[in-house]
N, C-alpha and C positions, 0 to 999 in steps of 0.2 A: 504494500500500500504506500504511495506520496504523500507525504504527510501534507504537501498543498492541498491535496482535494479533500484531505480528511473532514469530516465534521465534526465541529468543537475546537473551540481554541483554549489554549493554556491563558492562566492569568498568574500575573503576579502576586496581586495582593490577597490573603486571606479572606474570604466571602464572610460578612458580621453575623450572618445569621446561622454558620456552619460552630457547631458547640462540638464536637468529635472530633479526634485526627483524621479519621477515614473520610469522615463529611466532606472536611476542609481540599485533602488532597483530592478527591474525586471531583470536587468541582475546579480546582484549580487545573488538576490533568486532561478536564474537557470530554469526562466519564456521564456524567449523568447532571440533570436540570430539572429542578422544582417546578411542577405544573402550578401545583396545592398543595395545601400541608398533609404531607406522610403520602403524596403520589408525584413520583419520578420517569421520566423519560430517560432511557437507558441510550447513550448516544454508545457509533461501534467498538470504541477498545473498553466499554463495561461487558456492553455485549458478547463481545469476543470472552473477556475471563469467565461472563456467566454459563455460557454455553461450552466451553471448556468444563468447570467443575460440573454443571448436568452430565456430562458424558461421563465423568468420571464416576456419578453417583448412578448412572445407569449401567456401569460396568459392575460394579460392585451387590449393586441389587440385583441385577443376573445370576451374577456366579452365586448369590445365597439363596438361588431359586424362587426370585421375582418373577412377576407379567407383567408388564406393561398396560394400563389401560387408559383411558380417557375420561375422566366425569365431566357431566354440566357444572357450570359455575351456578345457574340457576335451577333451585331447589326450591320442593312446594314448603312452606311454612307448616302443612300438616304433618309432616316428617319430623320438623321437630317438634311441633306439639308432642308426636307419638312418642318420640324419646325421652320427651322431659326436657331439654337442655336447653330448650328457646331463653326459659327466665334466667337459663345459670351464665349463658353469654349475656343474658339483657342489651344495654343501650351498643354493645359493640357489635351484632349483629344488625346488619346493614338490612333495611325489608324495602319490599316493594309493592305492587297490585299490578299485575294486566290489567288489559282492555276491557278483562271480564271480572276484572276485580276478585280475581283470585290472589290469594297471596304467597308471595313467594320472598326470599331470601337470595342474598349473595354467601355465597359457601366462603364462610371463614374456616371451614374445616372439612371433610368429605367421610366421617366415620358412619352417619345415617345413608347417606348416596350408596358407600360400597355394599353397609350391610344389608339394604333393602336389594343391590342387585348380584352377591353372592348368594342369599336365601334362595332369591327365583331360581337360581342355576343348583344350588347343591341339595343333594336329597336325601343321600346314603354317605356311612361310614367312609366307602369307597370314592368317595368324590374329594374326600380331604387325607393332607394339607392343602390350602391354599394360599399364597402370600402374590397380593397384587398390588402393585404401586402405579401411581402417576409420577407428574411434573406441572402441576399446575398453578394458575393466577387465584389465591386468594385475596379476600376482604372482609378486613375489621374496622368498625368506627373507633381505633382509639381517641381514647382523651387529648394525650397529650404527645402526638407523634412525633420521636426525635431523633438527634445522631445520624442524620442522612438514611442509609437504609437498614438504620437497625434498630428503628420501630416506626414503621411505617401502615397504612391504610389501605395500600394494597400492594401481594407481593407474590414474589414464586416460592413454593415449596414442594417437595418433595417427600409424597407422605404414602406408606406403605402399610398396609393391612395383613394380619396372620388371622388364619384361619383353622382351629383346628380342632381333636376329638375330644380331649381332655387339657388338663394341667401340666402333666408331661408333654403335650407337645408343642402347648405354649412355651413349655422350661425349654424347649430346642430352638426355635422359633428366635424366641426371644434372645438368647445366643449367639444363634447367627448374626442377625441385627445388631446385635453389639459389639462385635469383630468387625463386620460390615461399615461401622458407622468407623471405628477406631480405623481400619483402613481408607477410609475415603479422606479424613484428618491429617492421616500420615502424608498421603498422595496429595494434596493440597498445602503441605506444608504448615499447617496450623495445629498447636501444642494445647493442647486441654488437657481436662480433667473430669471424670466422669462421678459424678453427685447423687444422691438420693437428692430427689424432688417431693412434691405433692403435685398431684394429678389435675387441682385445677378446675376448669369447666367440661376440660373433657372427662372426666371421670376415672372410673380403675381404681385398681391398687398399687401394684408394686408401679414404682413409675423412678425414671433417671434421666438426669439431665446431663448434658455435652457443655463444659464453660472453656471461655477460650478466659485467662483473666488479664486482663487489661483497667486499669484506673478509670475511663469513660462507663464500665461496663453499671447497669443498674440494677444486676443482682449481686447479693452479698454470697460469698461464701465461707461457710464456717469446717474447718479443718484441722486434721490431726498430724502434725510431725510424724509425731509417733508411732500409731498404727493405721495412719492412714485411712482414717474415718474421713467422711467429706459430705455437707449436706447443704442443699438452699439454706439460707436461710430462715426462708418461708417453712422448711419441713423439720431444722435441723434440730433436734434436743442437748442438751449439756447439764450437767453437775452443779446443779447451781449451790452457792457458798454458803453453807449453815449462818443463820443468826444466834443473836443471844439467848440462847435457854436457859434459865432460869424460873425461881418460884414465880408463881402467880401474883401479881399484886393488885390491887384496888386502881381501881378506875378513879383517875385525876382529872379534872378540865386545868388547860392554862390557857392565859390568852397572848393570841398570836397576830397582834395588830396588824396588818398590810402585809402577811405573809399568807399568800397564797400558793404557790409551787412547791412541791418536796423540795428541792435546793434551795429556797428559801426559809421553810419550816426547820429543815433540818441542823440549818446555820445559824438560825436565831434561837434554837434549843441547845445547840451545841452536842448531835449526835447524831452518829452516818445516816444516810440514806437508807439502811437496810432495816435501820429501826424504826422506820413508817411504813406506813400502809396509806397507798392511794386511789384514788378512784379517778376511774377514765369510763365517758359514757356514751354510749351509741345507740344508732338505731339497726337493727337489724330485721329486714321484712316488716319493716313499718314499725313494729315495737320499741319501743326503748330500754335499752338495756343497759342496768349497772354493772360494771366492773372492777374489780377491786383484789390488789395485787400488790405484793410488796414495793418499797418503792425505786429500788434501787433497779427493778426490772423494768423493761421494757412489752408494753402486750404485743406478741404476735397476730394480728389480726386473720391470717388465713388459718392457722389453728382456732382463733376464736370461733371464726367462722365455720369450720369444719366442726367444732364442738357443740355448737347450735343448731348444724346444720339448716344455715341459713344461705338463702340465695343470695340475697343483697345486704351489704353490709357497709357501713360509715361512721365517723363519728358525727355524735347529734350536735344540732346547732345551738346555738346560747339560748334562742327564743323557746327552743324546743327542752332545754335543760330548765329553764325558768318555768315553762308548763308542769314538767312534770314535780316543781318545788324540791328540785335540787339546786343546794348550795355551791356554784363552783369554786372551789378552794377549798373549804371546809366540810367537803361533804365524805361519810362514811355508811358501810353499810347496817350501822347500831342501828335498831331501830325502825327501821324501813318497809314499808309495807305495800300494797298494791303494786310493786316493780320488782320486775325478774333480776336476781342476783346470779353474779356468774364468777369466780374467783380461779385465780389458778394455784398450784398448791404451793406455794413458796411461804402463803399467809400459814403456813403449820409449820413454817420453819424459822423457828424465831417464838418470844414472847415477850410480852410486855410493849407492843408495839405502839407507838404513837398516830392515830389517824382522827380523820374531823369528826369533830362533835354536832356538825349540822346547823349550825350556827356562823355568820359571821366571824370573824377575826377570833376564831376560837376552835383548838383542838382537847384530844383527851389521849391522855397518859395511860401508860396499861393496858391497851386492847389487845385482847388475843380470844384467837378461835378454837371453839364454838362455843367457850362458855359466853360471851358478849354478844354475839351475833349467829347467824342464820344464813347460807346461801344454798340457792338450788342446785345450781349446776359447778364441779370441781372437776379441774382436771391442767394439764400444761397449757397454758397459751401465752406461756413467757417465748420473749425472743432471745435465743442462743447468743451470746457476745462472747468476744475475744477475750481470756484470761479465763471464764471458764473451766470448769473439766469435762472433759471428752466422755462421752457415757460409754465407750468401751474400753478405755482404759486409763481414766481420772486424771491421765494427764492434760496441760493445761493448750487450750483451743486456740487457733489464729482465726484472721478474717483476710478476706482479699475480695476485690469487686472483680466480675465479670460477667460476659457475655455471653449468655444459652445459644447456643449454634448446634442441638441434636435434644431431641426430649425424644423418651420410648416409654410408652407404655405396656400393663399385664391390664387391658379392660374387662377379662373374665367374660363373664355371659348376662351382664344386664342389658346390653342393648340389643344380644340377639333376642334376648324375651322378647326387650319389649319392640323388638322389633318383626320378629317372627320368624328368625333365620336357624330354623332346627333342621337337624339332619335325623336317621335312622339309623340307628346302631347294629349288630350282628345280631343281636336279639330283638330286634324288631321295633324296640324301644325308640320313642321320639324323646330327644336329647338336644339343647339347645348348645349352636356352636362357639368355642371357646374362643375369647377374640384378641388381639393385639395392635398397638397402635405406635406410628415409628415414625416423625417428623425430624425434615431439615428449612428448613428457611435458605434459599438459595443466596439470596441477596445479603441477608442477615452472615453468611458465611463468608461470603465475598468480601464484605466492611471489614470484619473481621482480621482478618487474613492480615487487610491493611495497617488494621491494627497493631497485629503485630509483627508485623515486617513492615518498620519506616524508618526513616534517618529526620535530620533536619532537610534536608534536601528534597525527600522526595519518598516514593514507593518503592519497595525492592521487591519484585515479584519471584516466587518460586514461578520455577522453568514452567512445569506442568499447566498451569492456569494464568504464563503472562497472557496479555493479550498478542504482542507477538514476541519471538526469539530473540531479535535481533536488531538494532537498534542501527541503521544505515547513516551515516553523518561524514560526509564530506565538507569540508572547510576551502571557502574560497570558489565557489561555483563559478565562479570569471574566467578560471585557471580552464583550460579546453582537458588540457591531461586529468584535470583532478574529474571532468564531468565525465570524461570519457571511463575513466576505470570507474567510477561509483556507478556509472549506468552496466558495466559489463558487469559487474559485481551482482549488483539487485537481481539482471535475469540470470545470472548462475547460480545463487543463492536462490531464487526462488525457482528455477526450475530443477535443483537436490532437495527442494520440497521442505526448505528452511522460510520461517515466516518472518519477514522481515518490513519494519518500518524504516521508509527511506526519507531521510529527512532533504527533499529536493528543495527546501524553502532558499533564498538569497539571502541569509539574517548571517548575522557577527556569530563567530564561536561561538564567545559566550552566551549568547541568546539559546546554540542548539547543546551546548554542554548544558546549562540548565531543564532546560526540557528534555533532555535523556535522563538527567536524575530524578525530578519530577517524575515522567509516566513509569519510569523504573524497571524496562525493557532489559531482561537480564544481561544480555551481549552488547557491547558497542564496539562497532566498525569505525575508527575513524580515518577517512582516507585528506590527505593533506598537501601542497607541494612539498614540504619540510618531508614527510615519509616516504614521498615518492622518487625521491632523489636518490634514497635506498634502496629501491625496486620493495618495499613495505608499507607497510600499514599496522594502524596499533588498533589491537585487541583489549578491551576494558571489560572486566564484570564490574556490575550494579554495589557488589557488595564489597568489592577490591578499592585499595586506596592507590595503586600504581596498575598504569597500564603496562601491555606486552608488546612489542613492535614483533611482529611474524613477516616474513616474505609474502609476498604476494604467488608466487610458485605455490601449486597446491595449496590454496586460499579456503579454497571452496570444500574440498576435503577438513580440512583444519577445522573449519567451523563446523562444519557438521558430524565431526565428532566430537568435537565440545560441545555442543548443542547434546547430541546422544546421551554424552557422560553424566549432563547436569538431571536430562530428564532420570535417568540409571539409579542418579544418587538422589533423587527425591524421596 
């Protein structure tokens, strides 16, 4: 390709509304362009790497005994009534009406699609395993779509369905795909770590996620040195730090003027954090809900959530906390009546705790549970933090932020229930089929990548997924010798079947040295008068601080065994 005709230009300066590396360099490199917020037009060298890492993810899904299929983007809204899961995505699925005012959806996911059109096809024992994947355009109405394409509103992914008789062949199934997923990472160049999850709105059990970690990324991960423990943070459990136990003592009021936060309360008392008890309050499915949790912790809201099982969940607003005549700052669960209490168990760890008395400018001394208070529902819905202990082996926890680039699920058989996808067993039995679920975010991996493979400069593409090889840069296009070998160059490189961008523009060096660092093309050709004098020319990698002068004698072989070599050692 001549980088003259190419479409998209490099920019110098940082785009202000690019908040990522990947965002930043992808619009600077002349990859991809903002329609709306969280939907991008994919100009050709994003294209080029996307369609690269698909192939790779269609290689891999093969060899683990994939099919290929196609679904509609357009899905009837009664599918997912039937599933249930319309309220569990809510405002993020995208709806619509025909002409006949039927309704319908944009498939933010395709687990209802496949299971409604494997049930019609399978009927007997002997029609399974089945594992069938696409490559398709979803859409989510996120909230707050950011990072360029690594949370976006609409995008490609890559999501792959198991199918099978039992538990055992999910345990296989599931397996594969995880090797499969670990392969396609290697072969792409991109270093993760694979995490216990929660499953989410799609549902399941066992569920894991794919994080690449990177400082942009916006999930947490909580982690073990040690023995290698690793969980979202949304899923992850820990060892939380005993408080003071001791005797029971009598309930005290003091008053605590203009202190309303535990880091306030606790300072003006002059005792840690661990020795309060707070309340945080929400509404869930409409209700409102008290919370109350020691205070040095932080709530997990998708545990809370899972523990309620609730669809929709939030913290309540001030007008809505002032309805239900809770105190904010002061409020505790002594006392409390007509509102669902919901505690995680940290408040049993510890006594003599300090929480509000319900009152204004006024707390109470001594609370502990259950002789003072009452709550319905107890269980973990603390968030995991760094310093912690590791719940398998009490040693103490990290944290690191990154980026989900693979989530698999164990969905079991509730959506073949409820969706009606049974098969007939060797005894004749009807048995509902056992199901699995395997997402990549194509785009979301591609960012990634950038992530982490960048300099101050620019992109450093692994071989496998640049968009091209080679990066063609002759200096001086005035020169007739310099145009003449760059031109014999491009068609011998490109007809040994080497992918090479030619950079045929008339700019200064440094204009085309920068934009080889920039798009981040792993080889650079540079042909010059200075090397040609030599009968040479210098060979640079992306990742190399000095280049190589080689002959020009057997050029064309030369590179295309470096080319070879780089893809060999990916």
């Amino acid at each position: 390709m001549r980088f003259s005709k190419l479409i998209g230009k490099t920019l110098k300066e940082i785009p202000a509304e690019a908040d990522t590396i990947s965002h930043q360099l992808m619009v600077r490199a002349g990859m991809i362009r903002q329609l709306c917020a969280g939907v991008y037009s994919y100009l050709p060298l994003a294209l080029r790497s996307l369609k690269k890492i698909e192939d790779i993810i269609r290689d891999e899904m093969d060899k683990a005994g994939g099919q290929e299929v196609g679904l509609p983007v357009l899905q009837p809204r009664e599918l997912w009534d039937k599933s249930g899961r319309a309220e569990a995505f809510g405002k993020n699925l995208f709806e619509l009406s025909d002409r006949k005012e039927r309704r319908l959806v944009l498939g933010p996911t395709h687990e209802e699609v496949i299971t409604d059109l494997v049930g019609y096809f399978v009927k007997s024992y002997r029609d399974l395993p089945v594992m069938a994947y696409q490559i398709q355009t979803k859409f989510r109405d996120e909230p707050r779509p950011r990072g360029g394409l690594i949370r976006v509103r609409e995008f490609t992914m890559k999501d792959l369905y198991s199918f099978d008789i039992d538990e055992k062949g999910l345990d296989e199934s599931y397996r594969k795909m995880r090797q499969a997923y670990q392969n396609i990472y290697r072969r792409t160049g991109l270093p993760v770590i694979m995490i216990q999850a929660d499953s989410g709105a799609i549902g399941g059990k066992d569920s894991s996620e794919f994080m690449a970690v990177t400082e942009c990324g916006e999930d947490v991960i909580i982690y073990c040195d040690k023995c290698g423990y690793a969980a979202n943070s949304e899923k992850a459990n820990s060892i939380k730090a005993e408080g003071v136990n001791e005797g029971l003592l009598e309930i005290q009021e003091v008053a605590t003027p203009g202190q309303k936060t535990i880091e306030e309360v606790a300072r003006y008392l002059g005792i840690p954090k661990f020795q309060t008890i707070k309340a945080v309050f929400y509404i869930a499915d409409g209700e409102i809900i008290f919370v109350t949790l020691r205070g040095d912790i932080e709530v997990n809201e998708i545990k809370l959530k899972n523990l309620l099982k609730a669809t929709d969940l939030r913290l309540a607003l001030p007008d809505e906390v002032r309805q239900a005549e809770l105190v904010a700052g002061s409020a505790s669960a002594i006392g409390l009546k007509n509102i669902r209490i919901v505690a995680d168990e940290s408040i049993t760890m510890g006594t003599n705790f300090v929480a509000g008395a319900n009152k204004p400018d006024c707390h109470l001394r001594n609370v502990n549970y259950p002789r003072d208070f009452k709550v319905d529902l107890i269980g973990d819905i603390a968030l995991a933090q760094a310093g912690e202990g590791c719940p398998e082996c009490a040693c103490a926890l990290n944290s690191a932020r990154g980026i989900e680039v693979g989530h698999i699920f164990k969905l079991g058989t509730f959506l073949s229930e409820k969706l009606d996808a049974y098969y007939t067993d060797a005894e004749g039995i009807s048995r509902p089929i056992v199901m699995g679920c395997y997402g990549i975010g194509v785009g979301r991996l591609l960012a990634s990548v950038i992530e982490a493979s960048h300099d101050e400069k620019g992109i450093i593409w692994p071989m496998d997924i640049a968009p091209y090889q080679v990066y063609l840069c002759p200096l001086f296009m005035e020169d007739d010798k310099v145009a003449k070998v760059a031109e014999g160059l491009y068609s011998a490189l490109t007809g040994a079947g080497i992918e090479v961008l030619y950079d045929d523009r008339p700019d200064s060096p440094g204009v085309k040295f920068n934009d080889a660092d920039l798009l981040g093309i792993p080889l650079r050709i540079t042909v010059s008068p200075r090397t040609l004098e030599k009968g040479s020319v210098e060979l640079k990698w992306r990742c190399d601080k000095k280049p190589e002068i080689v002959t020009l004698d057997g050029i064309t072989e030369t590179v295309t065994q470096a080319v070879s070599a780089a893809k060999d050692g990916a």
